[in-house]
C-alpha positions in Angstrom: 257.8 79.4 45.6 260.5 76.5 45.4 263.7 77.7 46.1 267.5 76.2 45.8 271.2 76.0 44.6 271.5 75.3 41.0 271.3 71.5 40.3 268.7 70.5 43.5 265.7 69.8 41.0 263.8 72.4 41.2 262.9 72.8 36.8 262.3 68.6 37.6 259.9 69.8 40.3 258.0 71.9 38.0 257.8 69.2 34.9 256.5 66.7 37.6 253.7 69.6 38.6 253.1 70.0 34.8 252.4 66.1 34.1 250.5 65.9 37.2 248.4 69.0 36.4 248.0 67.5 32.4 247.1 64.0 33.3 244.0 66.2 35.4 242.7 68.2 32.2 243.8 70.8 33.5 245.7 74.0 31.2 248.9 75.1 32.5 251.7 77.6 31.2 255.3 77.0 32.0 257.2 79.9 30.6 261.3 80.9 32.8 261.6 84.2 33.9 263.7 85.1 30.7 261.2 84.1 28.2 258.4 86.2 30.9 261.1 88.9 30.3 262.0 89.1 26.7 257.4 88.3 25.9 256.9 91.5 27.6 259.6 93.7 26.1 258.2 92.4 22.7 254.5 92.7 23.3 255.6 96.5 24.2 257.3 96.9 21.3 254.8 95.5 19.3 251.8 96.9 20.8 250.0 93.0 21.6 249.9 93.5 25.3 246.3 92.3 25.4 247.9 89.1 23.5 250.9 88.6 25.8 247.9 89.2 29.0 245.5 86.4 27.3 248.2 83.6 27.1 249.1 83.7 30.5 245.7 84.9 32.1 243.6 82.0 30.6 245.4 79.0 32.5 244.3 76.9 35.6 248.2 76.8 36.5 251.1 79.1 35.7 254.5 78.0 36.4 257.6 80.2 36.2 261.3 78.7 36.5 264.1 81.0 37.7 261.9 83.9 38.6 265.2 86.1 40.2 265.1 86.7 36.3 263.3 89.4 37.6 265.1 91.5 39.9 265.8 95.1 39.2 262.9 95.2 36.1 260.5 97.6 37.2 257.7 97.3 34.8 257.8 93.3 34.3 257.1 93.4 38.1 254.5 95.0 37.5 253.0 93.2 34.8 253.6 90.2 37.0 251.9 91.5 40.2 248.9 92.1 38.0 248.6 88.9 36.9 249.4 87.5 39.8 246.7 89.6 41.3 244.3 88.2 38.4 245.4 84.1 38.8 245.1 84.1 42.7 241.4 86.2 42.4 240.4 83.3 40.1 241.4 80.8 42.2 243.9 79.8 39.8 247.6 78.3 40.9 251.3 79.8 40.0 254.1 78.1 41.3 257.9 79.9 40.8 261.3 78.8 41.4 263.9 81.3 42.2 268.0 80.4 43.4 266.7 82.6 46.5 263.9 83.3 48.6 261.7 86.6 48.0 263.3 88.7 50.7 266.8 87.6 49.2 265.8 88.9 45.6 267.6 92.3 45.0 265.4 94.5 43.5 262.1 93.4 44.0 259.3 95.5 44.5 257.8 95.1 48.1 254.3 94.9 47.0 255.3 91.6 45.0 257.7 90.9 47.4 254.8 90.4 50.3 252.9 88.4 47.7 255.4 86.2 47.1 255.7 85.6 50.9 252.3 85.5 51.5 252.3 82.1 49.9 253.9 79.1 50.3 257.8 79.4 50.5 260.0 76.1 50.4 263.5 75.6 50.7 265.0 72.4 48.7 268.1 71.3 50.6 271.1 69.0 49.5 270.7 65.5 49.5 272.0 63.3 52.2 274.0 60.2 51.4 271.1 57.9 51.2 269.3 60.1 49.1 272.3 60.7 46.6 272.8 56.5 46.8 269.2 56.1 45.8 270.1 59.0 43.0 272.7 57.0 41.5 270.8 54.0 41.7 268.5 54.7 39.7 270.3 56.9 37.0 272.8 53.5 36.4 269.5 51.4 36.3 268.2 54.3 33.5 271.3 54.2 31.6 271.5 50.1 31.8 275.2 49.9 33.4 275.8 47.5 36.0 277.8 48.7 38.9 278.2 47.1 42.0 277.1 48.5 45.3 280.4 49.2 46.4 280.7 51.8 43.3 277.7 53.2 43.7 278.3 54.1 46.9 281.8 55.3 46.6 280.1 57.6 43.7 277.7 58.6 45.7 280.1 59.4 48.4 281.8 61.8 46.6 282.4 65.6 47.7 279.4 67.8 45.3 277.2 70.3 46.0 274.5 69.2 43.8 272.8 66.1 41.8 273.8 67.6 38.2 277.8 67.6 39.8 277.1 63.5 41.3 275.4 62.3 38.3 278.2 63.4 36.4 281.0 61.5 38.2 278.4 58.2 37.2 278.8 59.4 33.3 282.8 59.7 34.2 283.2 56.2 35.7 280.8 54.6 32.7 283.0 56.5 29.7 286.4 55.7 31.4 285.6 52.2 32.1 284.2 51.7 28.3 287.0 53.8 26.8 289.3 51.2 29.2 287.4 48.2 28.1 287.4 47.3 31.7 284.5 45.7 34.3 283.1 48.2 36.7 285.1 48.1 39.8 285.4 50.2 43.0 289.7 49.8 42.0 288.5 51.4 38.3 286.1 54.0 39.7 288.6 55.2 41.7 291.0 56.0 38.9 288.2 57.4 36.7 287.7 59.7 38.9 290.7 60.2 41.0 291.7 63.7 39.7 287.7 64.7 38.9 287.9 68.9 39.6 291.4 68.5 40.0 291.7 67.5 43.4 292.2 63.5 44.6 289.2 61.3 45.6 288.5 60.9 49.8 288.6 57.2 50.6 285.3 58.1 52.1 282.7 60.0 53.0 280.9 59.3 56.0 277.3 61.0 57.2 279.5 63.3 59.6 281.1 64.5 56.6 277.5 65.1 54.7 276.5 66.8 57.8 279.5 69.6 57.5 278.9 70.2 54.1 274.8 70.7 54.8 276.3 73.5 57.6 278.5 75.6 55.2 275.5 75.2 52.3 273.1 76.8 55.1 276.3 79.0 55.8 276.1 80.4 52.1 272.1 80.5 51.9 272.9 82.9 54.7 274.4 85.4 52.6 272.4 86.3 49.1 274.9 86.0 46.3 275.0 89.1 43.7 273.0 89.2 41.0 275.0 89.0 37.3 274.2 91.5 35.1 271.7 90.7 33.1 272.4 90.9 28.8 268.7 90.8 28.3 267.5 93.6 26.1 266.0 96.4 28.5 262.2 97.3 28.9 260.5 100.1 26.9 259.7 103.4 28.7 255.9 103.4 28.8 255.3 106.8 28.0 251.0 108.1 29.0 249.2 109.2 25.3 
């Protein structure tokens, strides 16, 4: 299981897995925990079970994105521990992702919850700054904008909490310096984003400053946050014949 904060990669993780299991021959079966979800309730309500069972049984790799989908659903656990159960007998792969790691999920059964653990458990931390320079780098050199280095480090500098937040500020500078008809500077980068989230831009940010904010992230990964309520229409009660 891959787990992280919204925005760390962890879907780009499992599209990477996907071509690299594809480009092998290999079958694979990426379905999120909401489309798991919402297959099951249907294949109960329309009596194709066996159906639902064959699509995901018959696959060298399963991969499931944003599996704290779920938390508190009794019977789609236990679908999923029996095909779990079924993959991992066949020597077959799964790979999750979940916001949280297995003990952290409220709601989860403890059988799956020990299977889950018994594997392979990785936690996908923030970027540092160099890592979130070489992000930026490469997403100007994608989009085909020149910016100096000063920019992209100033960009890349910037207070966020994860890479969907950074390469955002990139798109702000680009649109505000085309809307402006102005060359990319560190001068206009500062005023594209100089009241970004409503606060003013640090001259700054050193690797001290990274270092703080990768203490309070481990700070909050600490504490589970609460699960949402989930709109998702509920399970069926399996009733015995």
């Amino acid at each position: 299981m891959l787990f992280a904060d919204v925005g760390l990669g962890k879907s780009h993780l499992l599209h990477a897995i996907a071509h690299a299991v594809e480009s092998q021959g290999l079958e694979y079966r990426y379905v999120t925990g909401e489309q798991f979800t919402s297959g099951f309730v249907r294949a109960i309500r329309q009596k194709k079970m066996d159906e639902f069972r064959g699509s995901l049984e018959n696959v060298d790799l399963l991969l499931m994105d944003d599996f704290q989908f779920l938390a508190g659903k009794e019977q789609t656990q236990e679908t999923f521990f029996h095909l779990f159960n079924h993959l991992h007998n066949d020597g077959r792969q799964i790979v999750l992702t979940s916001d949280r790691p297995p003990r952290d999920i409220p709601s989860l059964g403890k059988r799956l919850q020990s299977r889950l653990q018994w594997g392979l458990v990785v936690d996908i931390q923030p970027p540092d700054l160099q890592t979130q320079a070489a992000i930026i780098r490469a997403k100007a050199d994608q989009l085909g904008f020149a910016a100096p280095p000063e920019v992209l480090s100033f960009i890349a500098g910037m207070p966020t909490s994860n890479v969907r937040e950074l390469e955002g500020h990139l798109n702000s500078v680009i649109a505000w310096c085309q809307l402006h008809q102005q060359p990319c500077t560190l001068t206009a980068a500062k005023k594209a984003l100089e009241r970004h989230n409503g606060q003013d831009i640090p001259q700054h940010r050193s690797d001290t400053t990274a270092a703080a904010r990768m203490r309070r992230y481990r700070q909050r990964r600490q504490k589970p946050p609460v699960t949402p309520p989930v709109t998702a229409a509920p399970e069926p009660v399996l009733r015995s014949p």
